[in-house]
Each structure stands twice: as structure tokens, then as C-alpha cells.
N, C-alpha and C positions, 0 to 999 in steps of 0.2 A: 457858326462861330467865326470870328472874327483872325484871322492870321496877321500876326504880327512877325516885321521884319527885324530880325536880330541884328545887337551892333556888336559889330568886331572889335577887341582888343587890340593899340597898336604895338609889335611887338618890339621890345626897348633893345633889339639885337639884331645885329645881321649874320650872327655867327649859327649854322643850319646843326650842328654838331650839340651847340647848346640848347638850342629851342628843341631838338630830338630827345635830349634828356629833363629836360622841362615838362615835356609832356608826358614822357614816361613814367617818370617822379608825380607830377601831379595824378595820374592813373592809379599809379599803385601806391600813395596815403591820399585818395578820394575821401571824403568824409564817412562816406558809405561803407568803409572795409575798414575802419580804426576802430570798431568796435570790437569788430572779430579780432581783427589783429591783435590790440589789446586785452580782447580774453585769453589767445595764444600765446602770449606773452605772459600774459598771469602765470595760465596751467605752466608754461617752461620754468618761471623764474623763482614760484614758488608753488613747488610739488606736495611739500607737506602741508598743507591747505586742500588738497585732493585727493586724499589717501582713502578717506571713506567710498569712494568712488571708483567701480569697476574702468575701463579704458575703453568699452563698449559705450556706455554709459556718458562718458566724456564725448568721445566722438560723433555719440547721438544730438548731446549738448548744441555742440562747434556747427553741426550741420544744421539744425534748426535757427541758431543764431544769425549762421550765417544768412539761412533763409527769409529772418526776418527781418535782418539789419540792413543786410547787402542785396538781396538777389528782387524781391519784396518793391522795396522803396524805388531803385534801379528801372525796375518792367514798368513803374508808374509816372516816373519820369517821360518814359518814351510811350506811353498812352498819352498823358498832357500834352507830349507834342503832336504827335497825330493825331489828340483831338482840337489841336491849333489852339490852345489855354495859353501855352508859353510857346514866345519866339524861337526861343533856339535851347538844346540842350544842356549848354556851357551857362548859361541862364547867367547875363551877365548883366542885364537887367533886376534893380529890385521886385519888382514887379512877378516879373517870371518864379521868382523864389516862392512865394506864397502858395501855391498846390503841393508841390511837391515837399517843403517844408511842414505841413499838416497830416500829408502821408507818412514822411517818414516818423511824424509824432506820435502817429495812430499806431504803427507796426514798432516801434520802438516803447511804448507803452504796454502793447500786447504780448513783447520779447520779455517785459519786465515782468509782468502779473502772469503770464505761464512758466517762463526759464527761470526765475529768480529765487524763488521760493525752494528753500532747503538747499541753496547752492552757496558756495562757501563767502563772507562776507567782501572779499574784493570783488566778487562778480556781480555779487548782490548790489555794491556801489558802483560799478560802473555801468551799469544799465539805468539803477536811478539818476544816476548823473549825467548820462545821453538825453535820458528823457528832459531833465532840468536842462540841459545848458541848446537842447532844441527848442524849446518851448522859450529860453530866452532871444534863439536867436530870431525864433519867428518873430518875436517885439521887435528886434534893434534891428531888423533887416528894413523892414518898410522905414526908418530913421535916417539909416544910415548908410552907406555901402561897407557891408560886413563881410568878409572872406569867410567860405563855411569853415573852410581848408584848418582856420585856425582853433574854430572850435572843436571838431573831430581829433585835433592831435590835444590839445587841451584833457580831453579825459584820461588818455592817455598817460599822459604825463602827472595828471592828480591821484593816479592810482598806482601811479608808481610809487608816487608822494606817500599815501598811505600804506604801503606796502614795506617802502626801506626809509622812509622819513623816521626821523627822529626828534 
């Protein structure tokens, strides 16, 4: 396989204090963990929607989610790079998005037709809606330079929509 060399971002700051929190912030809402966080955010913000459901039971849930959204897609990333598929891990290339985009579709589909089934209808949609709004972004990535960033808070926020929307 072929290794390709990754292009750097130039960074629009010379302030070390911000780019320190830039990176921290993009770490922790990675696309890879807005899922979980947003079931987390479910289960907290509305409990009466989870009451059939022992607390064992939920945390079995979260841990397998977790498993298949975040920890899953994440280990496949860093095989595509050691298998020299994609340049660099920040995958800043469109190019580089395509494996890793198909995986997380694979293990985000599989999160849906195991986890989904009898769990209460926000989580229900927000798994359908990772899997829809991957699968569109795998389209508009080879188009376009698409931040993942935006689609992973996106479901978020459309389930919040259905949740307290009126």
C-alpha cells in the first residue's frame, strides 16, 4: 500500500491557550462520542421515557453503544492508518474520509438493528438518524469539504428537537 503524506491545517491563531482548548473541545464533541453523549443526554433529560428499564439494563445499553459508536469506529481509524489507506488521522483530506466513513456506517447500522429494537422511541431515532445523516455524509464528503464535526452535533440537536420541540 501506498502511504500518503498528510496536509496540515494552517492554524488561524497564535494564541497557545486557545489552540489548547480547540483541541480539547474538538476531542471531546469528536463525531465518534455524540452519539453516546446524546443517548446520555436523552437518558438524563428525559427519565420518564426509561422507566420500563432496570439501571443495570441501561448501563449495559450506554456500554455497548458506546462500544459500537465510539471505541469500534475509533480502533478502525488507527488500523486504516497503519494500514497506510489514509494519510493521517485528522483525515483532512476528502479522500482519507472514505474507509473510515463506511466503518463507522457498518458499526452504526449494526448499533441500530441490535440496540434499537424495544428501546424507547428517542434512541430509536437517534441511531436511525447517525446511520441516515453518515451514509449522507459519505455522499457529500467526496463533493465537498464537509466537517464531520457538524454532522455528529446535528443529531444531537434534532433529537433534542424531538424531544422538547413543539
Amino acid at each position: 500500500m501506498k502511504r500518503h503524506t498528510g496536509r496540515k491545517p494552517k492554524p488561524r491563531t497564535q494564541s497557545g491557550e486557545l489552540i489548547i482548548f480547540s483541541r480539547i473541545a474538538s476531542f471531546v464533541f469528536h463525531p465518534f462520542f455524540m452519539t453516546t453523549i446524546a443517548a446520555l443526554g436523552i437518558y438524563k433529560l428525559v427519565p420518564l421515557g426509561f422507566q420500563a428499564y432496570s439501571s443495570d439494563a441501561i448501563k449495559i445499553f450506554m456500554v455497548r453503544l458506546a462500544l459500537l459508536t465510539s471505541l469500534l469506529p475509533f480502533l478502525s481509524v488507527l488500523l486504516f492508518r497503519k494500514l497506510g489507506l489514509i494519510s493521517d488521522a485528522k483525515m483532512h483530506e476528502a479522500g482519507d474520509r472514505i474507509y473510515p466513513l463506511l466503518t463507522a456506517l457498518i458499526f452504526y447500522t449494526l448499533g441500530y438493528w441490535f440496540l434499537a429494537p424495544g428501546l424507547p422511541l428517542f434512541i430509536h431515532s437517534l441511531l436511525l438518524g447517525s446511520c441516515f445523516s453518515i451514509f449522507l455524509l459519505f455522499i457529500v464528503t467526496n463533493f465537498l469539504q464537509d466537517k464531520c464535526a457538524y454532522n455528529g452535533s446535528g443529531n444531537f440537536a434534532g433529537c433534542l428537537h424531538c424531544a422538547y420541540g413543539k
